[in-house]
C-alpha positions in Angstrom: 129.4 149.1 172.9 126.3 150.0 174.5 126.0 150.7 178.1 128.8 147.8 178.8 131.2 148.6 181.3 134.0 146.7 179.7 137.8 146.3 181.5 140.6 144.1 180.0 139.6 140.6 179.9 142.7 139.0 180.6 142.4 140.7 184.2 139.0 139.5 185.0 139.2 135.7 184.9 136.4 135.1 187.3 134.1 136.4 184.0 135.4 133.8 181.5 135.4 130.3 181.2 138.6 128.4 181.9 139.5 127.8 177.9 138.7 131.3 177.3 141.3 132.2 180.4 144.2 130.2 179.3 143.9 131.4 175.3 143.8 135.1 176.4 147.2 134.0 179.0 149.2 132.3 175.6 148.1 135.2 173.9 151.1 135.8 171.1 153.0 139.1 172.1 153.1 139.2 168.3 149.2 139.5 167.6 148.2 142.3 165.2 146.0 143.3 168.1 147.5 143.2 171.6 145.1 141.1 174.5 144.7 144.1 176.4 142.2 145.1 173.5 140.2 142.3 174.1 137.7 143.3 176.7 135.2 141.7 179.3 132.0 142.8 180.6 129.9 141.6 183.2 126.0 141.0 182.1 123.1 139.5 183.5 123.3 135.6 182.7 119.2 135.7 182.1 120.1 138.2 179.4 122.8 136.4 177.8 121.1 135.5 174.5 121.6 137.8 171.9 118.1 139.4 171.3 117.8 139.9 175.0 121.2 140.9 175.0 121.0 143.5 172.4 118.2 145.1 174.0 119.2 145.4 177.3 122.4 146.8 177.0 122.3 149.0 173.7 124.5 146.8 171.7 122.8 146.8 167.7 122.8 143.6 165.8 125.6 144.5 163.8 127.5 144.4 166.2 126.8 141.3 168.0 128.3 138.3 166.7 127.2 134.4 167.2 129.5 131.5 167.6 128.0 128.2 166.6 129.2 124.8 166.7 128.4 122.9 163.6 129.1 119.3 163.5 129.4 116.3 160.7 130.2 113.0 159.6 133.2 111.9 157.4 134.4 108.2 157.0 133.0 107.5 160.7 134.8 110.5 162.6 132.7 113.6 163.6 134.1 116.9 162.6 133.9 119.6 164.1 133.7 123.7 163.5 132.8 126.8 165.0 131.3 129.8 163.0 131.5 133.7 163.7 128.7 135.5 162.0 126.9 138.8 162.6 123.9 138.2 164.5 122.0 140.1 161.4 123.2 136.8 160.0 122.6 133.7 159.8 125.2 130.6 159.2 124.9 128.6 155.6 125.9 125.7 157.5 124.6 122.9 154.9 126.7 125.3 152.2 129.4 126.9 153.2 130.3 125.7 156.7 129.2 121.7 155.2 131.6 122.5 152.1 134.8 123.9 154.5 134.4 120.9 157.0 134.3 118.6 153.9 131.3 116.4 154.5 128.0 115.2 152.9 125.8 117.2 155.6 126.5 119.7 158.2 124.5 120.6 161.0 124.9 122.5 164.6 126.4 120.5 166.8 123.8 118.6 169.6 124.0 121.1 172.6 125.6 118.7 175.3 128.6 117.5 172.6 128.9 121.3 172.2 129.3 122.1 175.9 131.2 118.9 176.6 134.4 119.3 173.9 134.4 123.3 174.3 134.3 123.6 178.5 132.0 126.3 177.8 128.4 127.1 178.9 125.7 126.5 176.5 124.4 130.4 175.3 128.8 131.5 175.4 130.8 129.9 173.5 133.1 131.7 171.7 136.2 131.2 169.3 138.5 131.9 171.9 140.1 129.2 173.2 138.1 126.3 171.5 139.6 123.1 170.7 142.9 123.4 168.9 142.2 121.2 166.2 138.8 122.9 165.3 138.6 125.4 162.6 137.2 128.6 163.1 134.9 130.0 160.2 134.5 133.9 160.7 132.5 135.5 158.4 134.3 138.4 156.6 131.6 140.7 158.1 132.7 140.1 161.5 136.4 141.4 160.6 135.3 144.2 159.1 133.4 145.3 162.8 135.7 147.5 164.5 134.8 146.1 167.6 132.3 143.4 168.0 130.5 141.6 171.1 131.2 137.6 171.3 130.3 135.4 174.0 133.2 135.2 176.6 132.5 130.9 177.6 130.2 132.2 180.5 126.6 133.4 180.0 127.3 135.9 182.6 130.1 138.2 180.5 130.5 139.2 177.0 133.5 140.0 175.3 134.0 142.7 172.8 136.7 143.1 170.8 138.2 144.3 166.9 137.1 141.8 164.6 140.3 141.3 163.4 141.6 139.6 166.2 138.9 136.9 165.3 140.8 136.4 161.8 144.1 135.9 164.1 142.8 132.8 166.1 144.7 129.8 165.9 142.8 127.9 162.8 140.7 131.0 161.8 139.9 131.8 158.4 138.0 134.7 156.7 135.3 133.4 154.5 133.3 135.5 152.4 129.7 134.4 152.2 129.3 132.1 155.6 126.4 133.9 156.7 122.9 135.3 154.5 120.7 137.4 155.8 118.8 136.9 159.1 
């Protein structure tokens, strides 16, 4: 995990964002991976974008993963995703992600909607503790990562943790092909 100085997350509220908080408190005593393994580390919020990220604190690519929202249109009512790929990868979010939300044309979801209906900051979000409702799409790469870096809500904090917790989100499901290469 690069030169991250990492501690349990569920200790160090003050580094996540409130949704991020309360999911890691309800966290099910019967996970396959216990919360204590999910991990928080403090960064520099000018740094928080992955490339920047990466670079700065040693973390590789393949180890990174990027949560995006992805947004679209069925019978008048928006719906909504969020995707978990490597950030070697990149999202098919008018294939994949448009076919597993159901609707004619998917696209990421406009910045302040994003912000708004996840109570994170822009640059952070992360699967934990998005909307209930929401699915999560996580590429099969990401569970295969022993332990991966996501945003933790906050640009100011990353979270790492074993991919397979991702696959053990509320509405998360493995899919094999969300993301092609970068």
């Amino acid at each position: 995990m690069g030169t991250l100085k990492t501690e349990p997350a569920r200790t160090r509220p003050d580094l996540l964002a409130a949704p991020v908080a309360a999911a890691l408190a309800a966290w099910p005593t019967d996970a396959p991976v216990e919360v204590d393994s999910v991990l928080v580390a403090p960064i520099d919020a000018d740094l928080a974008d992955t490339a920047e990220f990466c670079a700065a604190y040693e973390v590789g690519l393949d180890e990174s993963a990027n949560c995006v929202v992805v947004a679209g249109k069925r019978e008048g009512v928006i719906r909504y995703a969020a995707c978990l790929v490597l950030a070697t990868t990149r999202a098919d979010v008018n294939g994949v992600a448009r076919r597993a939300l159901d609707v004619r044309k998917a696209s990421f979801a406009p910045m302040t909607d994003a912000v708004e209906l996840t109570g994170m900051e822009y640059g952070g979000i992360t699967p934990i503790g998005l909307p209930a409702q929401w699915p999560i799409l996580v590429d099969a790469r990401v569970v295969a990562t022993p332990y991966v870096i996501v945003g933790s809500g906050v640009r100011h904090s990353k979270i790492a943790l074993p991919g397979a917790a991702l696959a053990a989100l509320p509405n998360a499901r493995v899919v094999e092909d969300l993301a092609k290469p970068a």
